[in-house]
MDTraj code that builds the backbone (N, CA, C; nanometers):
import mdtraj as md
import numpy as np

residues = "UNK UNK UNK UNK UNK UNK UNK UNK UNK UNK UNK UNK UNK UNK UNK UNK UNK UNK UNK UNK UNK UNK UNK UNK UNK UNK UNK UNK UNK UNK UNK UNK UNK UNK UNK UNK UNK UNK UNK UNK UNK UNK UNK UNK UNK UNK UNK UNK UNK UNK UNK UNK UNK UNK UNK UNK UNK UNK UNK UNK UNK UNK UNK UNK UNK UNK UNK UNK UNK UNK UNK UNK UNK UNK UNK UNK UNK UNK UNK UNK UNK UNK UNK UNK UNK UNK UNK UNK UNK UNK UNK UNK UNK UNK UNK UNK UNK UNK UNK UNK UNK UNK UNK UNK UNK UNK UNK UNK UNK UNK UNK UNK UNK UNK UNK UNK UNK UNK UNK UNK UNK UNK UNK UNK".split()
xyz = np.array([
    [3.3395, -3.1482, -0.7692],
    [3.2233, -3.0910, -0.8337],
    [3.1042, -3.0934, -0.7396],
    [3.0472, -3.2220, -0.6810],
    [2.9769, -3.1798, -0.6102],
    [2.9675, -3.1085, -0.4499],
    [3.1085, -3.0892, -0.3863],
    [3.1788, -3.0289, -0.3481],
    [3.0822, -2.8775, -0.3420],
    [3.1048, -2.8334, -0.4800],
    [3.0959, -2.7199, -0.4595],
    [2.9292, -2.6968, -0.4880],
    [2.8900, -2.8034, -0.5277],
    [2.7302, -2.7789, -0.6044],
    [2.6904, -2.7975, -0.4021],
    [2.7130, -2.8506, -0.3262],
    [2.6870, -2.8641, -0.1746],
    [2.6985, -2.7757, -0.1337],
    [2.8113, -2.6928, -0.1135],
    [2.8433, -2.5670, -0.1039],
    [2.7378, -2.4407, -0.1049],
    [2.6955, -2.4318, -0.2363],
    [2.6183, -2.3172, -0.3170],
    [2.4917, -2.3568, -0.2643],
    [2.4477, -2.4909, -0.2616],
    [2.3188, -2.5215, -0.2201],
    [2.2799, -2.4740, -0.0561],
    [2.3872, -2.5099, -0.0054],
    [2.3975, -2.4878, 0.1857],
    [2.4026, -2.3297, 0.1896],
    [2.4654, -2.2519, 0.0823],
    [2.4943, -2.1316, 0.1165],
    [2.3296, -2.0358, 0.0717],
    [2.2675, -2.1017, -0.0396],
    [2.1281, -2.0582, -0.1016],
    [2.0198, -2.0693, 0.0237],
    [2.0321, -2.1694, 0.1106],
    [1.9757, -2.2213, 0.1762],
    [1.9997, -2.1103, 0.3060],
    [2.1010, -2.0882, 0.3363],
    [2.1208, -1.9854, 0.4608],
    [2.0929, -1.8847, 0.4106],
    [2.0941, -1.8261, 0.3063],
    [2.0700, -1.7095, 0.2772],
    [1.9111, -1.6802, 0.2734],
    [1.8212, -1.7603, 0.2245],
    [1.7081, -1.7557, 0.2155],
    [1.6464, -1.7511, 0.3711],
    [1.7186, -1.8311, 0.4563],
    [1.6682, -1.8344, 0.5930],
    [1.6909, -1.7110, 0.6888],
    [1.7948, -1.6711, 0.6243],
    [1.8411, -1.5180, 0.7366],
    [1.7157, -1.4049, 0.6790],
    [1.7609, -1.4432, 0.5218],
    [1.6016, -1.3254, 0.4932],
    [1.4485, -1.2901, 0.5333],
    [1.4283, -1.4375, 0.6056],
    [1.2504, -1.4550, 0.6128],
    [1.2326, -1.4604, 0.7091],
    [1.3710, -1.4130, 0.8323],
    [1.3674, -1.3865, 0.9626],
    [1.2938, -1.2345, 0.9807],
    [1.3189, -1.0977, 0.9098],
    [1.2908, -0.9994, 0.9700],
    [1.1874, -0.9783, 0.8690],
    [1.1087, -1.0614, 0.8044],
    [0.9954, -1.0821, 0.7814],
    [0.8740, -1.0907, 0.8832],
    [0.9315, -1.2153, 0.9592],
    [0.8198, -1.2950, 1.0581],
    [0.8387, -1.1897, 1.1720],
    [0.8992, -1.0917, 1.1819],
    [0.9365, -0.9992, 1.2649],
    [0.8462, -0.8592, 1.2800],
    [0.8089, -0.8467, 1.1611],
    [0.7345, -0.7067, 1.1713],
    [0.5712, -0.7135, 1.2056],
    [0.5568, -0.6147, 1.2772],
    [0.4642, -0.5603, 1.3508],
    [0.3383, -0.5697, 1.2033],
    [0.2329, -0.6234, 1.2804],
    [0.0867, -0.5811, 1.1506],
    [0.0315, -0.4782, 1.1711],
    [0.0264, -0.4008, 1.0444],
    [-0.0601, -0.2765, 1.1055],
    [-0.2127, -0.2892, 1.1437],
    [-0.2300, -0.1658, 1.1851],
    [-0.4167, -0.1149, 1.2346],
    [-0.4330, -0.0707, 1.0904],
    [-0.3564, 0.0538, 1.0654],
    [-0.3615, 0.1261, 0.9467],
    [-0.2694, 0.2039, 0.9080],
    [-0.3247, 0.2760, 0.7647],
    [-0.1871, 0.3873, 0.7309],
    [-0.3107, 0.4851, 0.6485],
    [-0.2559, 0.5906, 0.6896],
    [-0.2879, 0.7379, 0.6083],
    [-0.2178, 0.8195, 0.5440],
    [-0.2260, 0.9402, 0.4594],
    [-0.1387, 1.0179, 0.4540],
    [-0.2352, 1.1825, 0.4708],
    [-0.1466, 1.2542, 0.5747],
    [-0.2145, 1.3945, 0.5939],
    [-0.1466, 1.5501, 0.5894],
    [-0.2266, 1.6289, 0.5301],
    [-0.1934, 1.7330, 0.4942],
    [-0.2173, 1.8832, 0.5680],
    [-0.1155, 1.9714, 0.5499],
    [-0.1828, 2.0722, 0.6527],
    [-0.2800, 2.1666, 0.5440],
    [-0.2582, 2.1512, 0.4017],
    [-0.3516, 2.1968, 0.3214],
    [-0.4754, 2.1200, 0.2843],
    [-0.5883, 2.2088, 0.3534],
    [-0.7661, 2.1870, 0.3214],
    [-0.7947, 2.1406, 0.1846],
    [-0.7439, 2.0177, 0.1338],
    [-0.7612, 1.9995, -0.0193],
    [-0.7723, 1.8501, -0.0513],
    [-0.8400, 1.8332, -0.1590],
    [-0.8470, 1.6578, -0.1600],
    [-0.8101, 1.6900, -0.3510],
    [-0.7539, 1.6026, -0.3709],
    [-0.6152, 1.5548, -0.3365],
    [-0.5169, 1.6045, -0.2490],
    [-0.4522, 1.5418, -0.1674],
    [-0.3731, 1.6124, -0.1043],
    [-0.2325, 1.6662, -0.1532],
    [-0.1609, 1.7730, -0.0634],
    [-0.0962, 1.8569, -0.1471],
    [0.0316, 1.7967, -0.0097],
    [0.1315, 1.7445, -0.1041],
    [0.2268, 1.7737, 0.0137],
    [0.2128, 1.6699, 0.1256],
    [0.1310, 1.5821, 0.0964],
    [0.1086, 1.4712, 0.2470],
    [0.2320, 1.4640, 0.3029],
    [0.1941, 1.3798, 0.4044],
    [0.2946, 1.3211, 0.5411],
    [0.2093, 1.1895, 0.5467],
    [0.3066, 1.0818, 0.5639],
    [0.3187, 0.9194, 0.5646],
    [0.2545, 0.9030, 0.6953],
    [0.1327, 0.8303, 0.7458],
    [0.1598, 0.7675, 0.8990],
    [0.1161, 0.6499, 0.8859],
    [0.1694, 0.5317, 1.0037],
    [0.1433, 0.4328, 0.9620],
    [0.1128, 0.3634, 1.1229],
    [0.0213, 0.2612, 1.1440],
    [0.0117, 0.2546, 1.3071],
    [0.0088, 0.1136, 1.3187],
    [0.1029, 0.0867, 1.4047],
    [0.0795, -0.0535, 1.3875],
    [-0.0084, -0.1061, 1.4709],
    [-0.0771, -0.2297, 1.4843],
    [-0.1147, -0.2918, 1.5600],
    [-0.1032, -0.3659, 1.6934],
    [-0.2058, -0.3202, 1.8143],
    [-0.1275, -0.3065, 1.9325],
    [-0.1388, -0.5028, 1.9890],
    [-0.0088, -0.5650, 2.0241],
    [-0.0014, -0.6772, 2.0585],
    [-0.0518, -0.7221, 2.1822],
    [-0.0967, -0.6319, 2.2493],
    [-0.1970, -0.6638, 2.4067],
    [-0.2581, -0.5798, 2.4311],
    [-0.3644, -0.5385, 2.4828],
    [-0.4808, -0.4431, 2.5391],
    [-0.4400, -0.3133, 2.4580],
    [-0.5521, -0.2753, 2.3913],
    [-0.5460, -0.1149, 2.3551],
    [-0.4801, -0.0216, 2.3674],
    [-0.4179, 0.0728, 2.3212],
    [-0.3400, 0.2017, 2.3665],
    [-0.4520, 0.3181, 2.3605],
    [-0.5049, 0.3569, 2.4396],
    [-0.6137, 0.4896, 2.3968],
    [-0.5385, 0.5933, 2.4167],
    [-0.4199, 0.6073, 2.4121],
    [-0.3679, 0.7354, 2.4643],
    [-0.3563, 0.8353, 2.3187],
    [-0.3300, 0.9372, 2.3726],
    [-0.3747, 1.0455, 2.2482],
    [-0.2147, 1.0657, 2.1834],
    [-0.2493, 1.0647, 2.0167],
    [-0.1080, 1.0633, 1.9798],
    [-0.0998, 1.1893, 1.9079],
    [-0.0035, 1.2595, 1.9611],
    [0.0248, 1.4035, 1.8371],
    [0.0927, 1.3747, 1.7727],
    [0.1514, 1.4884, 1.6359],
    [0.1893, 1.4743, 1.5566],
    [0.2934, 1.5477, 1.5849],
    [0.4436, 1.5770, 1.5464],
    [0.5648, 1.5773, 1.5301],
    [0.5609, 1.7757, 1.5239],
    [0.6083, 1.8439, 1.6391],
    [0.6165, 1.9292, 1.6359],
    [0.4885, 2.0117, 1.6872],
    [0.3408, 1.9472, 1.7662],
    [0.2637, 1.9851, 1.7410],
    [0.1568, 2.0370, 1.6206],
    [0.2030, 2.0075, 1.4865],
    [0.1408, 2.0231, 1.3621],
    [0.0011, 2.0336, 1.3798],
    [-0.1129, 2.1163, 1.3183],
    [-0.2507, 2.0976, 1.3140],
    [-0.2500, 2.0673, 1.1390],
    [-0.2671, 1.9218, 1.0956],
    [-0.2752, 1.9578, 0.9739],
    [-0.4408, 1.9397, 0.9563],
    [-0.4927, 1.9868, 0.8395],
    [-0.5829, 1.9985, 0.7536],
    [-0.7048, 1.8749, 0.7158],
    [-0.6250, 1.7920, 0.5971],
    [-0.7068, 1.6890, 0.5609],
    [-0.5992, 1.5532, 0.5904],
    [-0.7046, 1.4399, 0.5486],
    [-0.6397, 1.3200, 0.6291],
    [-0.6939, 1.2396, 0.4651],
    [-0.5894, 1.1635, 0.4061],
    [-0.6675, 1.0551, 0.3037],
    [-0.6650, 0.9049, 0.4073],
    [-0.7250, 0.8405, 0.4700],
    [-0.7103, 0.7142, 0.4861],
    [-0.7125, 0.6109, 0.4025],
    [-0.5739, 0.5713, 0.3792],
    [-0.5736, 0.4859, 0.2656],
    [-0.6202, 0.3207, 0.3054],
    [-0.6003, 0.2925, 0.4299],
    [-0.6080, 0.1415, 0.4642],
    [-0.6158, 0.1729, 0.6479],
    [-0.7193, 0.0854, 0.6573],
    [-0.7805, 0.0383, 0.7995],
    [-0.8263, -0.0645, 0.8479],
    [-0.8054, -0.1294, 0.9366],
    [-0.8356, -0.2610, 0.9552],
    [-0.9914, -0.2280, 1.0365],
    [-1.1021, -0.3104, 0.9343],
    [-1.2398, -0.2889, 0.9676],
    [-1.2923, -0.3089, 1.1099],
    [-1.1985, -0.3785, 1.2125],
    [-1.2068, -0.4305, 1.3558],
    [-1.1774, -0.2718, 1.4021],
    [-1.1001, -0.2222, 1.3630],
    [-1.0319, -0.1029, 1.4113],
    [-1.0729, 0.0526, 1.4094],
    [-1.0457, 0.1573, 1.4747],
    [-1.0960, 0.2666, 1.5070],
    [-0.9944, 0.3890, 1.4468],
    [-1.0100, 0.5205, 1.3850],
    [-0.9171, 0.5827, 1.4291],
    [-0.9838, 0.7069, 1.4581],
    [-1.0043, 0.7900, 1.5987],
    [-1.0531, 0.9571, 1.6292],
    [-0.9752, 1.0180, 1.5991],
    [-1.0131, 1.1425, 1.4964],
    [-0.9446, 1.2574, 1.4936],
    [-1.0058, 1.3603, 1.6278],
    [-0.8970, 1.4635, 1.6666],
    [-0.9491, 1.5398, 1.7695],
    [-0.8349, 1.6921, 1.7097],
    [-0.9841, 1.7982, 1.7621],
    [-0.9216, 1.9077, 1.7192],
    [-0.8112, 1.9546, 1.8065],
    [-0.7910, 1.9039, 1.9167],
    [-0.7124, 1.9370, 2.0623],
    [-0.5528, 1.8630, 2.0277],
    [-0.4747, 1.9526, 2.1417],
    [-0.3490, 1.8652, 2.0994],
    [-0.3794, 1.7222, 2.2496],
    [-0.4880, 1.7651, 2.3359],
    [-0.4627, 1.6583, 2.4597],
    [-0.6273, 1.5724, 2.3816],
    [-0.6760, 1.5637, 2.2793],
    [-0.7623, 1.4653, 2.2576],
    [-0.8900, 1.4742, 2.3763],
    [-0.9244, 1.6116, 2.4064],
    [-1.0037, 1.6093, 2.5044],
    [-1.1680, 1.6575, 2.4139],
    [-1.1642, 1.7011, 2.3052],
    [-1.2997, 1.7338, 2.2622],
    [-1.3778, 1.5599, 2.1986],
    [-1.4563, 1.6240, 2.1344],
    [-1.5552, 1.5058, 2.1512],
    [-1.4760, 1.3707, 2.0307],
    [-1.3987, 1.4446, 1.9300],
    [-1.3934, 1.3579, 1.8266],
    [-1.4193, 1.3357, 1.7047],
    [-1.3954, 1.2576, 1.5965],
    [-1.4529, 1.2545, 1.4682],
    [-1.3898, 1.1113, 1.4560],
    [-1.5047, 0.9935, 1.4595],
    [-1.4420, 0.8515, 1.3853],
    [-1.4235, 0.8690, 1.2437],
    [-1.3196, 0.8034, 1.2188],
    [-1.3340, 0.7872, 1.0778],
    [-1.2467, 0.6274, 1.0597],
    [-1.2386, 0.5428, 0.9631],
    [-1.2036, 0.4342, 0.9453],
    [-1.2525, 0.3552, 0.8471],
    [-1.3348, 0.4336, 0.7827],
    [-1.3885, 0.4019, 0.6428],
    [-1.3212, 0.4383, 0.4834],
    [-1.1956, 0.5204, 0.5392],
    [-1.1375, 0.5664, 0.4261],
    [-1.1172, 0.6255, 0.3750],
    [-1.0905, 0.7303, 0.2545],
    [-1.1519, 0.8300, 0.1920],
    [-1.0524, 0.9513, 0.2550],
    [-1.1072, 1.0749, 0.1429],
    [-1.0002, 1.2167, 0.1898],
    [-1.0958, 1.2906, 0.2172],
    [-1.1127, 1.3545, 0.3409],
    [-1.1737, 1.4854, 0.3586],
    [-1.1066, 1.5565, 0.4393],
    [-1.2008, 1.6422, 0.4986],
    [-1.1216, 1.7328, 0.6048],
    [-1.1886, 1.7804, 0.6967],
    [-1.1564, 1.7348, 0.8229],
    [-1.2637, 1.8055, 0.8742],
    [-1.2680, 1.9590, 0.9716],
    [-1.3199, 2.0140, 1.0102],
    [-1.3490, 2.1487, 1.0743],
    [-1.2932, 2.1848, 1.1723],
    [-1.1908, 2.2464, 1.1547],
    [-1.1007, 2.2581, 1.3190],
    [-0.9882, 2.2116, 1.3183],
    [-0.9455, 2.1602, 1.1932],
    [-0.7997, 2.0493, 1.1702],
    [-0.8060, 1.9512, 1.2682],
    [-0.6847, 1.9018, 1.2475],
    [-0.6680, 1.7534, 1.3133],
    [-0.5289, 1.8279, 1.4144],
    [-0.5075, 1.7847, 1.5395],
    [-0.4161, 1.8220, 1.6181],
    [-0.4018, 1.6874, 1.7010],
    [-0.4424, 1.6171, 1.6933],
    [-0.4222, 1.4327, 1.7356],
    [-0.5272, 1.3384, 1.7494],
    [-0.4851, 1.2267, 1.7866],
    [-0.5578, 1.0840, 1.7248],
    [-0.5823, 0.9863, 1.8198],
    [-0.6604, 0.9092, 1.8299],
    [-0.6401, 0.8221, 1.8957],
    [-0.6858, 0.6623, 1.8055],
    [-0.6274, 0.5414, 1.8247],
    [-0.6330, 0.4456, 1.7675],
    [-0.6844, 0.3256, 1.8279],
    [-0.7915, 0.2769, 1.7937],
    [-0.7861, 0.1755, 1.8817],
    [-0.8644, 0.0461, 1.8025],
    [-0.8628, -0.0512, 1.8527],
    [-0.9409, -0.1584, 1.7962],
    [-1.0967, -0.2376, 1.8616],
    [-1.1440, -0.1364, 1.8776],
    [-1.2940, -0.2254, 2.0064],
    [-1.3565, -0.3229, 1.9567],
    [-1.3117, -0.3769, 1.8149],
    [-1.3600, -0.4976, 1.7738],
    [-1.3194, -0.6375, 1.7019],
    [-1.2171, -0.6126, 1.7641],
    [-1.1143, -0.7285, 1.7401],
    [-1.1339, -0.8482, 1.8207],
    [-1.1100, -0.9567, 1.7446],
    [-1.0936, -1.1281, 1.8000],
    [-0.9578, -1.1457, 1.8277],
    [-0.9025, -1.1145, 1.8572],
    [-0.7752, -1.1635, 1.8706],
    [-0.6908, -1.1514, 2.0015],
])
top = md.Topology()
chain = top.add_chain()
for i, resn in enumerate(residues, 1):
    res = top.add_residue(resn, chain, resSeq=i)
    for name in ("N", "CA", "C"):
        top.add_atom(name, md.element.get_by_symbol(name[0]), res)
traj = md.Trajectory(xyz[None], top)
């Protein structure tokens, strides 16, 4: 009997430990949005993005979107307040920009054709 109550306990016990491995594993995000190629708040049709947080020095490099896409409006649902995100009407991120990181759905003038992410005010 207790045999097996040892058993179940050792086996509860590994099981719980293999699980809370690819826990301690995942990446923290910067942020997540969802964006649309339709000019509309609510958005119609979003697309998921999600960015994680960079583990050593900044990435400023300009990120497009999947196919070249220009979409529309952007809802930012969550941003880490240390953190940055530019929209740019360009697919090479060469015009001036639009911060945003406060949240919220709009859209701005020229669509969005890529991003750049960064954190210039982080402790860490």
């Amino acid at each position: 009997m207790q045999l097996t109550s040892t058993l179940l306990a050792l086996s509860a016990l590994a099981l719980g430990t293999t699980n809370a491995d690819p826990l301690q594993a995942r990446v923290p995000l910067m942020g997540y949005f969802h964006i649309s190629t339709a000019a509309a708040c609510p958005l119609v049709s979003p697309d998921f993005y999600q960015v994680g947080l960079p583990l050593g020095p900044d990435d400023p490099s300009c990120r497009r979107f999947p196919n070249n896409i220009t979409y529309a409006a952007i809802s930012v649902d969550y941003w880490n307040p240390k953190c940055l995100i530019t929209l740019f009407n360009t697919l090479t991120c060469t015009d001036d920009g639009i911060v945003s990181g406060t949240g919220g759905c709009w859209w701005p003038d020229g669509g969005i054709k890529g991003y750049k992410a960064t954190c210039p005010y982080r402790d860490w």
